[in-house]
Backbone as CSV, one residue per row, in Angstrom:
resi,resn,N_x,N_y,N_z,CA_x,CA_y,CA_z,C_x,C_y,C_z
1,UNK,126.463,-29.037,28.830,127.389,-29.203,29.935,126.626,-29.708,31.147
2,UNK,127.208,-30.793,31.792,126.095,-31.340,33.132,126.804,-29.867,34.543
3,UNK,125.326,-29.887,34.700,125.526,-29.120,35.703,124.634,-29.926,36.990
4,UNK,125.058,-29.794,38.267,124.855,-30.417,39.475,124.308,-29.493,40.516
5,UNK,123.382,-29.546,41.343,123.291,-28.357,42.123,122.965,-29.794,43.564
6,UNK,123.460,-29.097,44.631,123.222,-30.188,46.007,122.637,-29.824,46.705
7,UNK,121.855,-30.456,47.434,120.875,-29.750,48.338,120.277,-30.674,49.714
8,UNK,119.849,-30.229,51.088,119.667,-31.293,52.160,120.353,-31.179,52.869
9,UNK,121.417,-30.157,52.927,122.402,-29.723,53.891,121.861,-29.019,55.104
10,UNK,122.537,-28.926,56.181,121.714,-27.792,57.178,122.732,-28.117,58.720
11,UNK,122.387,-27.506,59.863,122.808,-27.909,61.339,121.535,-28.839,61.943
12,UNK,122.762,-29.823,62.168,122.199,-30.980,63.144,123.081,-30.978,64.154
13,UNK,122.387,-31.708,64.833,122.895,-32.614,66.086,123.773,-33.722,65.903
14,UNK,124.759,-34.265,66.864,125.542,-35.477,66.917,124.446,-36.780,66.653
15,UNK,124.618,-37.487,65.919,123.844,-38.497,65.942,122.596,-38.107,65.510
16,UNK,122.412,-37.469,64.616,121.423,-37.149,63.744,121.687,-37.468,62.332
17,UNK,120.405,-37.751,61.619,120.859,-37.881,60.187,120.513,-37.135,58.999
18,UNK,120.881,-36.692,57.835,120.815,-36.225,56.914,120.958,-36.453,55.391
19,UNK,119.874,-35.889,54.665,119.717,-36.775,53.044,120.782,-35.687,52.363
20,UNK,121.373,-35.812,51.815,121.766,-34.922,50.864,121.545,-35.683,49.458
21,UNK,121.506,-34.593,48.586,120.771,-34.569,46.665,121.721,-34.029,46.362
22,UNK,121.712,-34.734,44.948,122.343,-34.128,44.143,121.639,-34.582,42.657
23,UNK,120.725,-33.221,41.810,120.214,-33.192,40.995,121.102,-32.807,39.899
24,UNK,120.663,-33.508,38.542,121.763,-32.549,37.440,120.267,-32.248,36.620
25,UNK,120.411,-31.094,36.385,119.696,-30.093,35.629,119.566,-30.492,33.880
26,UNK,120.620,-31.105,33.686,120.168,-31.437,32.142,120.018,-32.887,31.962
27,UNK,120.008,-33.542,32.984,119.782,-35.042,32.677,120.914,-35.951,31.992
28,UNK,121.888,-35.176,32.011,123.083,-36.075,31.209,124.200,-36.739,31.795
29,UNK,123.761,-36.987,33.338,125.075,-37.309,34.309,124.622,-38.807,34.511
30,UNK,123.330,-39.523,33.692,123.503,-40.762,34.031,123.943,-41.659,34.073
31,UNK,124.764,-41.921,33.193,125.777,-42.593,32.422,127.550,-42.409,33.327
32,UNK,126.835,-41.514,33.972,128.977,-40.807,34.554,129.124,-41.923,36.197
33,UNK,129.919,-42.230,36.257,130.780,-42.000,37.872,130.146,-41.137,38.379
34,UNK,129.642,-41.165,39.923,129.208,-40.032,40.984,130.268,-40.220,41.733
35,UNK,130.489,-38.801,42.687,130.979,-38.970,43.569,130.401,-37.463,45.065
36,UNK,130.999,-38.124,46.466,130.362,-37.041,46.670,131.805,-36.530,47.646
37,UNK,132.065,-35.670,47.507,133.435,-34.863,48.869,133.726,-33.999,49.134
38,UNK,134.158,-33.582,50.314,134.045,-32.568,51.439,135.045,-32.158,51.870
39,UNK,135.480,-30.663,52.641,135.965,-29.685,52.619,135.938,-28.827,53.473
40,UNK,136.674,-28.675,54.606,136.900,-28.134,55.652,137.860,-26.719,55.242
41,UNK,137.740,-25.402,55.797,138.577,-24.301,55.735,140.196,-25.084,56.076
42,UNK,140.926,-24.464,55.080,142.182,-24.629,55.520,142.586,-26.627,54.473
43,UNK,141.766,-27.114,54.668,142.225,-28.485,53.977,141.987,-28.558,52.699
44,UNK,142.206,-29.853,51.851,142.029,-30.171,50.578,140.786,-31.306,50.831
45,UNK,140.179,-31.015,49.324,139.056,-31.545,49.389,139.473,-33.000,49.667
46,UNK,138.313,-33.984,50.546,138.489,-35.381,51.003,137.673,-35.968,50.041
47,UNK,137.728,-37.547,49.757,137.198,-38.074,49.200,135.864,-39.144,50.399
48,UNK,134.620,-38.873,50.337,133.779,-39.297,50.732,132.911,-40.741,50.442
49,UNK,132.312,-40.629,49.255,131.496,-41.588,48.692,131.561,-41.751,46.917
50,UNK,131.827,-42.929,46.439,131.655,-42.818,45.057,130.391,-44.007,44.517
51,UNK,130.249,-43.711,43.514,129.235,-44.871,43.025,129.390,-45.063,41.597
52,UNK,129.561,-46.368,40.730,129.597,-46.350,39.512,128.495,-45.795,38.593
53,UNK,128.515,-45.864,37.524,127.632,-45.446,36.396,126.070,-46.196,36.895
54,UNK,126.592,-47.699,37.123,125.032,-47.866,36.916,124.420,-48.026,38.399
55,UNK,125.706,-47.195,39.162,125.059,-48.040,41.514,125.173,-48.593,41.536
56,UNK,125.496,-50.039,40.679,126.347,-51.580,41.287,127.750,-51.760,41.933
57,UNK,128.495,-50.396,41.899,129.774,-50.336,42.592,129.485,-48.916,43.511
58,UNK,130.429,-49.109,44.798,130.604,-48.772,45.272,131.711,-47.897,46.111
59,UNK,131.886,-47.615,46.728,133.459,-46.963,47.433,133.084,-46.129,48.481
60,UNK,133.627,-46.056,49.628,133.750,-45.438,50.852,134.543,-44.705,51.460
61,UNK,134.889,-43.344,51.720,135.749,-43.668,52.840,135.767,-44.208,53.983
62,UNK,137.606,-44.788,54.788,137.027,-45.363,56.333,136.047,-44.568,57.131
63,UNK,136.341,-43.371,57.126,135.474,-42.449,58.201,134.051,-42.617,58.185
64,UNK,134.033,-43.067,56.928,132.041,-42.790,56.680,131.442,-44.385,56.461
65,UNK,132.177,-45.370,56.354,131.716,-46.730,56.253,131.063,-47.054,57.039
66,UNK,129.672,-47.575,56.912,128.920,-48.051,57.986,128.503,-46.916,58.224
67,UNK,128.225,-45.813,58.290,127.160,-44.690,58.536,126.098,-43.521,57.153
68,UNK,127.282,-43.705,55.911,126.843,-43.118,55.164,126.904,-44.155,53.844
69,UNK,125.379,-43.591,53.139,125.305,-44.152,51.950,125.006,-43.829,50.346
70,UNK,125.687,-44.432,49.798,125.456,-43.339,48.408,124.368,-44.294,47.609
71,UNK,123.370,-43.699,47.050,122.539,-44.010,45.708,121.994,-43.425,44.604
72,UNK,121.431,-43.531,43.891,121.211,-43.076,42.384,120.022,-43.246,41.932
73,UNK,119.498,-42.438,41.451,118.221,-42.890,40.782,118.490,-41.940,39.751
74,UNK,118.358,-43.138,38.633,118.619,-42.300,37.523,117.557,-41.906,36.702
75,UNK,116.331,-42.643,36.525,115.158,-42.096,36.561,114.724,-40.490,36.776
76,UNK,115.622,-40.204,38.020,115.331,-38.494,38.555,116.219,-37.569,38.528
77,UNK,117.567,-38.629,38.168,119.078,-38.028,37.331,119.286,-37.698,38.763
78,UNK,118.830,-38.352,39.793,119.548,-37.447,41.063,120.512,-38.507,41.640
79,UNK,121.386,-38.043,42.496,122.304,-39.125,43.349,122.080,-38.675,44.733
80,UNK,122.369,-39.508,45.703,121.868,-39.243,47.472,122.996,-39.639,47.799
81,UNK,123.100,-38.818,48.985,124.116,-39.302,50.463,123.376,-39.558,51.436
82,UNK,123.123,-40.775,51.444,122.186,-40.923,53.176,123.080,-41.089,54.316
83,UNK,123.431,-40.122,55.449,124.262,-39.672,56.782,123.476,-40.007,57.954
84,UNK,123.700,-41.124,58.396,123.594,-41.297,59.496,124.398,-41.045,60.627
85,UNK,123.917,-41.084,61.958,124.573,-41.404,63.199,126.020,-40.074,62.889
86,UNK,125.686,-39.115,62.570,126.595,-37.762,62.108,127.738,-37.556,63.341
87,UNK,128.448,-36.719,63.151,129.955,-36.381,64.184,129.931,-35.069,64.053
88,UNK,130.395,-34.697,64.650,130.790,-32.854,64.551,131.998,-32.975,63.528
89,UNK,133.110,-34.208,63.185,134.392,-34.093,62.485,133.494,-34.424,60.874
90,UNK,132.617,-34.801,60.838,131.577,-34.459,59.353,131.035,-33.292,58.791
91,UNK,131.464,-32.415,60.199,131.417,-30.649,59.282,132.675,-30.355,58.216
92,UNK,131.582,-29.973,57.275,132.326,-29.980,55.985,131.277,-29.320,54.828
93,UNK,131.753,-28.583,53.845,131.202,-28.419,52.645,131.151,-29.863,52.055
94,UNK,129.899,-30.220,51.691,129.688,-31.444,50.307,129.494,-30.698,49.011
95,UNK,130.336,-31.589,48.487,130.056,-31.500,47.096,129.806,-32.538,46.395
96,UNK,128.888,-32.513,45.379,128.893,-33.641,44.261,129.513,-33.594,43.289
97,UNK,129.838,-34.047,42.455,130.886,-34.541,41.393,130.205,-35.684,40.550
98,UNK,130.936,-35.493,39.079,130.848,-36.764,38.020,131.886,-36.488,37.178
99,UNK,132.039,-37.964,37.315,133.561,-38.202,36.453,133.669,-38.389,35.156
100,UNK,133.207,-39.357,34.752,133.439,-39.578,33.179,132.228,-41.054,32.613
101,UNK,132.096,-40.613,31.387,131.412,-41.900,31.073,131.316,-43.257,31.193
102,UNK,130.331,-43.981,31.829,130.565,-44.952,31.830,131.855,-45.621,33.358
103,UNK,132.313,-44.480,33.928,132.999,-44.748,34.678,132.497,-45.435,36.340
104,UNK,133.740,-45.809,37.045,133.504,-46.619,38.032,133.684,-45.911,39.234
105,UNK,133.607,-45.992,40.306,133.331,-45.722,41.947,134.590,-44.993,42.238
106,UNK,134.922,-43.370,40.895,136.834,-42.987,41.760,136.426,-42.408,42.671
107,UNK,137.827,-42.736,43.554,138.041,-42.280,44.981,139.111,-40.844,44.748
108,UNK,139.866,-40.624,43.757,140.540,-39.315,43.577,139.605,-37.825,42.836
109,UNK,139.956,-36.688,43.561,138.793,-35.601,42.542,139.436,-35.733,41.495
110,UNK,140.571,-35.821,40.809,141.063,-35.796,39.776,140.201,-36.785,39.019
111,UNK,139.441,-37.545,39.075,138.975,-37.920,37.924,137.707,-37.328,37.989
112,UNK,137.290,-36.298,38.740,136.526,-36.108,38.300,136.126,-34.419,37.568
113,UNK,135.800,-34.880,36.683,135.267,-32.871,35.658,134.102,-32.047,36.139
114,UNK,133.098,-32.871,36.109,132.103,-31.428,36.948,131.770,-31.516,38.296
115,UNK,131.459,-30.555,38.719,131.148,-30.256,40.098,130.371,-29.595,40.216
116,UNK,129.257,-29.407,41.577,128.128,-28.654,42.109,128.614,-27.445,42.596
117,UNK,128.151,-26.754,43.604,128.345,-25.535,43.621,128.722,-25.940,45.602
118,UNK,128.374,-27.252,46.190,128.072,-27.399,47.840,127.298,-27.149,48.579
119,UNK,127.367,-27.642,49.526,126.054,-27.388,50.453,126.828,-27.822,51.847
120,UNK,126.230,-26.753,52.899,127.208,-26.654,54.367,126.116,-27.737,55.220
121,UNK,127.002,-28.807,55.496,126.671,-30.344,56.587,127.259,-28.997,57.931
122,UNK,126.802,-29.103,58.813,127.265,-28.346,60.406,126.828,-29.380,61.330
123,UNK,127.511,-30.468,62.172,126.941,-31.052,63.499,127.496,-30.771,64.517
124,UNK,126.204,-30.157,65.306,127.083,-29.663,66.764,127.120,-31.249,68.013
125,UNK,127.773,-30.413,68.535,128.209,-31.697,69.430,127.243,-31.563,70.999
């Protein structure tokens, strides 16, 4: 079973930046759809960043275009969120996610089956 654990989370500042990881423990998420999304008390999870199987596709949300970036190295089975230029409205639980084999950049959680456990993004203002 791929399991995901995320990590690189912490409190920053406005306009600060942050790596977030996402390692899978058995090495078998290379091949899947990544995705990464977040979660405020009280809301439903948002859709953030996706990336295809092999990182040649992409997907964004508006909010995060142009500041945040998703990549892969599959070599280390890990996937990244690189957060730049951060907001206080980017406090949120992240989570990572993988969807399915071979799959492409979804923007819905519904396609996707496993999930990490999160990690708390906090930017004060």
């Amino acid at each position: 079973q791929v399991q995901l654990v995320e990590s690189g989370g912490g409190l920053v500042q406005a306009g600060d930046s942050l790596r977030l990881s996402c390692a899978d423990s058995e090495g078998t998420f290379r091949n899947y759809g990544m995705g990464w999304f977040r979660q405020t008390p009280g809301k439903v999870r948002e859709f953030v960043a996706a990336c295809s199987w092999s990182g040649g596709n992409t997907n964004y949300a508006a909010s995060v275009k142009g500041r945040f970036t998703i990549s892969r190295d599959n070599a280390k089975n890990t996937v990244y969120l690189q957060m730049n230029g951060l907001k206080p409205e980017d406090t949120a639980v992240y989570y990572c996610a993988a969807s399915s084999y071979l799959a492409g950049p979804g923007m819905s959680p519904s396609s996707y089956y496993y999930w990490g456990q999160g990690t708390q993004v906090t930017v004060s203002s």
